[in-house]
NUKOLDO-135620 format. One record per atom (N, C-alpha, C): atom name; y, x, z; residue in three letters; residue number from 1. Coordinates in pm, 1 decimal, decimal comma, always signed. Atoms other than C-alpha are relative to their C-alpha. Layout:
CA | Y | X | Z | Ala | NUM
...
END
This chain:
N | -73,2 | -125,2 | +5,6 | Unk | 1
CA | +9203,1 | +6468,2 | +10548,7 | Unk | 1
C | +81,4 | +22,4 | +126,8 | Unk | 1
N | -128,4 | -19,7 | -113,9 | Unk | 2
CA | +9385,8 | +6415,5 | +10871,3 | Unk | 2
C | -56,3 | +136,5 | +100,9 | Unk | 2
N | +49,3 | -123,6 | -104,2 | Unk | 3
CA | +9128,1 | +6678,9 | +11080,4 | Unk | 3
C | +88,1 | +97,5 | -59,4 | Unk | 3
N | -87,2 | -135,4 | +50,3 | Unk | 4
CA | +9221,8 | +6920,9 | +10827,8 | Unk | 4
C | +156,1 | +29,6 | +9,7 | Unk | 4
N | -165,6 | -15,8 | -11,0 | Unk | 5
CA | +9614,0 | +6870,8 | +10845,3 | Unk | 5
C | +8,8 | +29,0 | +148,9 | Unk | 5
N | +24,8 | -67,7 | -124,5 | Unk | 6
CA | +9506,7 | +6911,9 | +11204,0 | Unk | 6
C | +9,2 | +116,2 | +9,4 | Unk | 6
N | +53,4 | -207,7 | -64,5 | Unk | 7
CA | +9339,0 | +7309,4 | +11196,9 | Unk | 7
C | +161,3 | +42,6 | -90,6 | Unk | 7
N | -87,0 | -82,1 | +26,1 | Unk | 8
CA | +9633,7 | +7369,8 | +10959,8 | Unk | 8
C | +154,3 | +1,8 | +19,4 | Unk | 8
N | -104,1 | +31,8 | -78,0 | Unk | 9
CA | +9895,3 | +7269,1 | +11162,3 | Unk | 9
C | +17,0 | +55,8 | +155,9 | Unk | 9
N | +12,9 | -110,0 | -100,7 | Unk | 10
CA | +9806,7 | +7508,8 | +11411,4 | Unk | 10
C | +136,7 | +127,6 | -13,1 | Unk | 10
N | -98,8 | -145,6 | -11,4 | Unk | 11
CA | +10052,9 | +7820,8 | +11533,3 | Unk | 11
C | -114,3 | +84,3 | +21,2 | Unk | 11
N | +128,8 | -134,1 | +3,2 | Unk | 12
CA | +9723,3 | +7972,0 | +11509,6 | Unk | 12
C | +29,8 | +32,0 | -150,6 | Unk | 12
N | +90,7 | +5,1 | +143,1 | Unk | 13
CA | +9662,9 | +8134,6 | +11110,3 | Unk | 13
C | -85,0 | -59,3 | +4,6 | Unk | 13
N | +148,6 | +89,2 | +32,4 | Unk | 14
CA | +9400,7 | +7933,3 | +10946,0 | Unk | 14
C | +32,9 | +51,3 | -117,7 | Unk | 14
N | +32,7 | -22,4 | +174,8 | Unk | 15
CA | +9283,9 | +8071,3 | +10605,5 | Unk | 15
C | -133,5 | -93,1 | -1,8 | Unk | 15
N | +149,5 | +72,5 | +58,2 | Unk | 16
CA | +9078,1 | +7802,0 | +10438,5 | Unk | 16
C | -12,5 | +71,8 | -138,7 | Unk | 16
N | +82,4 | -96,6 | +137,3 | Unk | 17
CA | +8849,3 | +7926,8 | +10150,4 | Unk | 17
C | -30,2 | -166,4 | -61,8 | Unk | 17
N | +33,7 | +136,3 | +62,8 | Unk | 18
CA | +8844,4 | +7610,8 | +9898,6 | Unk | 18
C | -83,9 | +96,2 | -101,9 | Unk | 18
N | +117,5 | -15,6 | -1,1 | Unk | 19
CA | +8483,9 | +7668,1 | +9753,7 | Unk | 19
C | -41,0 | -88,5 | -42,0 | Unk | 19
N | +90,2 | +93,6 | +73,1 | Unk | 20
CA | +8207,2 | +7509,6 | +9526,7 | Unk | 20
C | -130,7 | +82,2 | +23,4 | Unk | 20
N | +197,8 | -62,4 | -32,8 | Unk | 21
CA | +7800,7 | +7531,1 | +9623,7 | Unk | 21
C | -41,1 | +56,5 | -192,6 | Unk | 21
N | +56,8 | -64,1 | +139,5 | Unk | 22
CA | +7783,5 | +7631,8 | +9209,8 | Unk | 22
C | +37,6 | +100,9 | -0,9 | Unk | 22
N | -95,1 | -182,5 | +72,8 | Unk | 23
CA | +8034,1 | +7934,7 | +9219,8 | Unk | 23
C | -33,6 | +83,6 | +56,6 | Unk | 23
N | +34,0 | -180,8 | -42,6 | Unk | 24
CA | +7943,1 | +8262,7 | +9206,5 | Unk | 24
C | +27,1 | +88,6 | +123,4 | Unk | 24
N | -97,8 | -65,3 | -60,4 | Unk | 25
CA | +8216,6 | +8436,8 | +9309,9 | Unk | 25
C | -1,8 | -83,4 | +157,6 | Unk | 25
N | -2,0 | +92,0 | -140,6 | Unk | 26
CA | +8251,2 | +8195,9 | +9631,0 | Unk | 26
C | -119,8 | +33,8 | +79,4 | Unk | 26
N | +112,1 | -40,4 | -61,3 | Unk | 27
CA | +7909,8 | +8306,7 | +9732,0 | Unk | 27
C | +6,8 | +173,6 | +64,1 | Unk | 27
N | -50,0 | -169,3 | -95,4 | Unk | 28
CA | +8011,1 | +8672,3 | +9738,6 | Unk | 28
C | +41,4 | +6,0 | +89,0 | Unk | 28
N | -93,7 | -29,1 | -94,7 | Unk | 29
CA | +8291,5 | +8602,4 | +9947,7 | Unk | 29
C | -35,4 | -109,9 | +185,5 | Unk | 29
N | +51,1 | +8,6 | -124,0 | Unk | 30
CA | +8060,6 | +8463,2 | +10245,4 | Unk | 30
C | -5,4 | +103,0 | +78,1 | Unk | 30
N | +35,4 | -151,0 | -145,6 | Unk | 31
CA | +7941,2 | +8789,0 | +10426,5 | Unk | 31
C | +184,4 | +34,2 | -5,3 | Unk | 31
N | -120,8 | -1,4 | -41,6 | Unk | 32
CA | +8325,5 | +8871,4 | +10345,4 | Unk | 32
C | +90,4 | -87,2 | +82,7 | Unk | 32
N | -119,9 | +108,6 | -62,8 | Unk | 33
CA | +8477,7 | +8586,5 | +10528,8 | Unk | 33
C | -88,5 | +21,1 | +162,7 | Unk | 33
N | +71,9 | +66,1 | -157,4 | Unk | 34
CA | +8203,3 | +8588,6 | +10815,5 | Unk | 34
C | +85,2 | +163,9 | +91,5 | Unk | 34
N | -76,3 | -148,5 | -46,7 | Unk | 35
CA | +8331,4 | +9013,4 | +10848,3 | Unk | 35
C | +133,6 | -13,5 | +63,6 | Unk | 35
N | -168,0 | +46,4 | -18,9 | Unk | 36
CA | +8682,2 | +8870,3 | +10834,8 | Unk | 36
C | +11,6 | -88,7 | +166,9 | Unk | 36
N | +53,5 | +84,8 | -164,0 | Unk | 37
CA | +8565,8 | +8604,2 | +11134,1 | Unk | 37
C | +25,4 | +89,1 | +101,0 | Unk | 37
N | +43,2 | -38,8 | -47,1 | Unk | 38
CA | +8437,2 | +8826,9 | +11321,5 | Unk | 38
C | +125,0 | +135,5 | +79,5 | Unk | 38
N | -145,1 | -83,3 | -37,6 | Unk | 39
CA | +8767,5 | +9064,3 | +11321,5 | Unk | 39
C | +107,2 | -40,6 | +71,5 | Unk | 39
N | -101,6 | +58,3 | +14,9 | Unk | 40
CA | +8981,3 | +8809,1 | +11353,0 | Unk | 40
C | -0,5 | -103,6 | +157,1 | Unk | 40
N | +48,3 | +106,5 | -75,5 | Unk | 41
CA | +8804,9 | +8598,0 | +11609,7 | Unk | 41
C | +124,8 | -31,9 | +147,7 | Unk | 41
N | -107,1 | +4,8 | -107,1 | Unk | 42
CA | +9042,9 | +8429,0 | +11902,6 | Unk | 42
C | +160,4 | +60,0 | -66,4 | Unk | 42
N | -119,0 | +3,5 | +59,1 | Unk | 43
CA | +9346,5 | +8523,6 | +11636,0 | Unk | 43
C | +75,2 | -46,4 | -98,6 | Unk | 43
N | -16,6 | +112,9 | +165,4 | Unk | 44
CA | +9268,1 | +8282,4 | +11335,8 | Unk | 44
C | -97,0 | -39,3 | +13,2 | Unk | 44
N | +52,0 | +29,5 | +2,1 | Unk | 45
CA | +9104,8 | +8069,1 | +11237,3 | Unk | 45
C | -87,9 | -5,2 | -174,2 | Unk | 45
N | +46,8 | +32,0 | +137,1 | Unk | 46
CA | +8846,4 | +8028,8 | +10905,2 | Unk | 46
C | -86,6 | -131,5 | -53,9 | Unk | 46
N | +57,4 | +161,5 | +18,7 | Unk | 47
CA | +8781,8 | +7702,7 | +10730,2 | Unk | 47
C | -41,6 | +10,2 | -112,5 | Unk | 47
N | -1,8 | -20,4 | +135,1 | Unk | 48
CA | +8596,7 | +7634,7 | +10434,4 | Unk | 48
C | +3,0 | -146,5 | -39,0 | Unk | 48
N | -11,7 | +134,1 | +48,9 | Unk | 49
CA | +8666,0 | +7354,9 | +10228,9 | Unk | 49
C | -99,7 | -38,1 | -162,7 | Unk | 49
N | +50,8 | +25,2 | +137,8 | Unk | 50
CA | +8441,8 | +7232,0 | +9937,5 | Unk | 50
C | +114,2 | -105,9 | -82,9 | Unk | 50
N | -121,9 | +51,2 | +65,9 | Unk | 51
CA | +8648,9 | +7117,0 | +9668,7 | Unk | 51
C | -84,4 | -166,5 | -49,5 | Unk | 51
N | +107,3 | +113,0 | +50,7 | Unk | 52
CA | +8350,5 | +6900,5 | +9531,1 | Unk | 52
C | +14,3 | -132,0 | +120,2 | Unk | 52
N | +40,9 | +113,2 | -80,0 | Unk | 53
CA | +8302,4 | +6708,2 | +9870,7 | Unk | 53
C | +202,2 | -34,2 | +30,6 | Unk | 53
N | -158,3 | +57,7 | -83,7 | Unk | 54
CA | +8725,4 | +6695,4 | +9953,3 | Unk | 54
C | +56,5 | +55,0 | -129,2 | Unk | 54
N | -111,2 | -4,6 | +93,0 | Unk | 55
CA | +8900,3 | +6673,8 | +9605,2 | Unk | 55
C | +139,0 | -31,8 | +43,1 | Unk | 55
N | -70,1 | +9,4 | -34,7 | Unk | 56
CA | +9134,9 | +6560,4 | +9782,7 | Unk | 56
C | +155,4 | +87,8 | +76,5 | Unk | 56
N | -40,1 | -124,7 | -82,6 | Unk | 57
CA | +9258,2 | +6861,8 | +9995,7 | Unk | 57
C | +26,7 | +83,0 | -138,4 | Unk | 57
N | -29,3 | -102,8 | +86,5 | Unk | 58
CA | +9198,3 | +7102,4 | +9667,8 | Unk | 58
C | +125,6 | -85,5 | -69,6 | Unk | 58
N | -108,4 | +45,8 | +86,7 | Unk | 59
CA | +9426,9 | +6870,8 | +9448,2 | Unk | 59
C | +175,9 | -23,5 | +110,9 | Unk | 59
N | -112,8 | +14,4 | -109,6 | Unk | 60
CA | +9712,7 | +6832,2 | +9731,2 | Unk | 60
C | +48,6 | +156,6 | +32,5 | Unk | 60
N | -41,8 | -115,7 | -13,3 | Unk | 61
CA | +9732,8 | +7221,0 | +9733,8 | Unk | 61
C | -9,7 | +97,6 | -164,2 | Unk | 61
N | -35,1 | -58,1 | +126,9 | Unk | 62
CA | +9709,9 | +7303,4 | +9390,3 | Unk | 62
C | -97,1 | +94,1 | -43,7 | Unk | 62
N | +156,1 | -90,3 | +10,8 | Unk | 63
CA | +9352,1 | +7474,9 | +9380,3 | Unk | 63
C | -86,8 | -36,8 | -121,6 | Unk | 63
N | +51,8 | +21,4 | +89,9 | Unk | 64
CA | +9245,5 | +7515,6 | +9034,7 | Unk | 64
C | -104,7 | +92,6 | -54,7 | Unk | 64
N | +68,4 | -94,0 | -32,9 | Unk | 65
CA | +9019,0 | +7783,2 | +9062,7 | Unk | 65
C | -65,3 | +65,9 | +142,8 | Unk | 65
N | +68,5 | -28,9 | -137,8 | Unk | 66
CA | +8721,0 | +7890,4 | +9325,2 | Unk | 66
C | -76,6 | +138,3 | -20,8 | Unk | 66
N | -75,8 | +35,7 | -159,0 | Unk | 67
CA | +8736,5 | +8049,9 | +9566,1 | Unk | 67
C | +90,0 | +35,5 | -57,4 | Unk | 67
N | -169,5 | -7,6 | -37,3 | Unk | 68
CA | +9089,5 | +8030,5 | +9648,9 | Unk | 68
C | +51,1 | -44,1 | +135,9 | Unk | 68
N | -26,9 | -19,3 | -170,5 | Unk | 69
CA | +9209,4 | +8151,8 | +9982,1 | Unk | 69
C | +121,1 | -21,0 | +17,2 | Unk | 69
N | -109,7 | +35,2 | -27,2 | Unk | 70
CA | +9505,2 | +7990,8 | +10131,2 | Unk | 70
C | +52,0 | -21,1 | +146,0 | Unk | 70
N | -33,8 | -0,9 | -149,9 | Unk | 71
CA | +9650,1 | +8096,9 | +10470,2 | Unk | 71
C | +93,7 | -87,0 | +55,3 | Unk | 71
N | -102,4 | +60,1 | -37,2 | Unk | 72
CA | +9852,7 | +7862,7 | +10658,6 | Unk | 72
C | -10,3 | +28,2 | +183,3 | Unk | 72
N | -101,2 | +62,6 | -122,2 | Unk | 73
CA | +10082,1 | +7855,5 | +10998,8 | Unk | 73
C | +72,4 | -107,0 | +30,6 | Unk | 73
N | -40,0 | +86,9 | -29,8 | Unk | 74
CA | +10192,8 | +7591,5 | +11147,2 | Unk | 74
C | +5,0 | -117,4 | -113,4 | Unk | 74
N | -0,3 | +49,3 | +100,5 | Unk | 75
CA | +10136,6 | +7397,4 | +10830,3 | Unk | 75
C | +61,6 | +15,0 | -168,2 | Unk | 75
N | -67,1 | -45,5 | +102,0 | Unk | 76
CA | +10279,4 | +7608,9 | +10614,2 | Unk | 76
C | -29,5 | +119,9 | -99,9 | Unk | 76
N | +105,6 | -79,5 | +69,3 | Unk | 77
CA | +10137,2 | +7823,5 | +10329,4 | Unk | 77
C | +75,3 | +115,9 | +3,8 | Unk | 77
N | +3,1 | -131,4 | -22,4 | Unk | 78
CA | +10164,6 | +8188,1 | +10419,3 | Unk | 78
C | -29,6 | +85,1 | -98,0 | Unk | 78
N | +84,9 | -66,5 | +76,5 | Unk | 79
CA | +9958,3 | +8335,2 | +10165,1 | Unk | 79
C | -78,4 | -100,0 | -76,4 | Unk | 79
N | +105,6 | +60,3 | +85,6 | Unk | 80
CA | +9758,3 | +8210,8 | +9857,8 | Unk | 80
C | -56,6 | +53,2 | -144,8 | Unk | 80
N | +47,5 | -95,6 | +42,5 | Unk | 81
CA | +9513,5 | +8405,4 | +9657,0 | Unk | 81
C | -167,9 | -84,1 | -112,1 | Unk | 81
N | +163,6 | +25,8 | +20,5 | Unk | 82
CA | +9231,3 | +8305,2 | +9391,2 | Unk | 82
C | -75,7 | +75,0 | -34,7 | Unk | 82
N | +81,9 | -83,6 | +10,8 | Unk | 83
CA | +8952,9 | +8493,4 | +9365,4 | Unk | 83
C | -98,4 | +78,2 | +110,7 | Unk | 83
N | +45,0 | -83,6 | -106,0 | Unk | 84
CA | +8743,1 | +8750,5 | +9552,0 | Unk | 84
C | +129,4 | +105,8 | +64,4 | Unk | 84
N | -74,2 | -71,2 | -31,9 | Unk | 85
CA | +8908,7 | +8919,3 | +9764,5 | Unk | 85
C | -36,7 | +132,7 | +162,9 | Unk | 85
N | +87,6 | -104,5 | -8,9 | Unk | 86
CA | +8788,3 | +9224,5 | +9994,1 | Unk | 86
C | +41,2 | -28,5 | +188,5 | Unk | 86
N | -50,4 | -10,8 | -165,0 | Unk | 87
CA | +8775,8 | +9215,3 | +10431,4 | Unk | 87
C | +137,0 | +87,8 | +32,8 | Unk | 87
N | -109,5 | -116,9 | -107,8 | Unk | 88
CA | +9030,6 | +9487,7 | +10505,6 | Unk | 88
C | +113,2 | -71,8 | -100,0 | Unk | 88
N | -142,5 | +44,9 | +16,3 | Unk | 89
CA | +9275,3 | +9313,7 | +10283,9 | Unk | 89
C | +35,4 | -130,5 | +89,2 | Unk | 89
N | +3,1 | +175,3 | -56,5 | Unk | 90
CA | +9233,0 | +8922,7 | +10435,6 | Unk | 90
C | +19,9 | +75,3 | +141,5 | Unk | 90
N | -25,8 | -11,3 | -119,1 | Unk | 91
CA | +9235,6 | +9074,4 | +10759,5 | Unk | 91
C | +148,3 | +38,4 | +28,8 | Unk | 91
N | -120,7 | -19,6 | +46,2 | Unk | 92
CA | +9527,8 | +9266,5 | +10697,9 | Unk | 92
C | +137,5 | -87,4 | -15,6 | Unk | 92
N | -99,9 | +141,4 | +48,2 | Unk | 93
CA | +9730,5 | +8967,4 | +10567,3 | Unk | 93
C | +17,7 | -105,2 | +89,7 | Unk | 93
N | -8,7 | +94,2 | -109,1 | Unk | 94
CA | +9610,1 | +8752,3 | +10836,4 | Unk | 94
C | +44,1 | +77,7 | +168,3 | Unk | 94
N | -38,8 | -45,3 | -85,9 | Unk | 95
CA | +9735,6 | +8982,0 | +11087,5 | Unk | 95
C | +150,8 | +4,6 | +45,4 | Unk | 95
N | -177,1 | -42,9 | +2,0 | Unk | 96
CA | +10122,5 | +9021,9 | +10999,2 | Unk | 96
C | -15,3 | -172,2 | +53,0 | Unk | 96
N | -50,0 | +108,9 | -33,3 | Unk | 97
CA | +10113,4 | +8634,8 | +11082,3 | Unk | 97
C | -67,5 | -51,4 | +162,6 | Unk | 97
N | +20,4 | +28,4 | -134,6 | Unk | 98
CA | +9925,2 | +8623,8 | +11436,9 | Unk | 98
C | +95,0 | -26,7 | +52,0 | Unk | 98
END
């Protein structure tokens, strides 16, 4: 877990998407996160975390439900959201904290 305490210990945003290869919903919110990328690019960063392969990470943040998007600065949780959730808002949200 130490990379990850790495990206989210950035004064960059980092929204990780904690994510399971079974869930639905988590599948939707690909083309939404890559849109979000793609907006965002050089002003955040996007990580995804499987909860399956890093229980570790989901249980240390309190992720009991997937997806569940959780922005952090400098190591510190900004924002945290489960569910789908739509590009123009995530961008939005990840903007007031550039």
């Amino acid at each position: 877990m130490s990379k990850f305490s790495e990206l989210i210990n950035s004064d960059q945003p980092v929204l990780v998407d904690f994510f399971a290869e079974w869930c639905g919903p988590c599948k939707t919110m690909v083309p939404i996160l890559k849109e979000v990328a793609s907006q965002v690019e050089g002003k955040a960063r996007i990580i995804k975390v499987d909860i399956d392969k890093n229980p570790a990470a989901a249980s240390a943040y309190g992720v009991r439900s997937v997806p569940t998007l959780i922005l952090f600065k400098m190591g510190k949780i900004m924002w945290q959201q489960p569910g789908v959730t739509d590009a123009f808002k995530l961008v939005g949200i990840i903007s007031q904290y550039e």
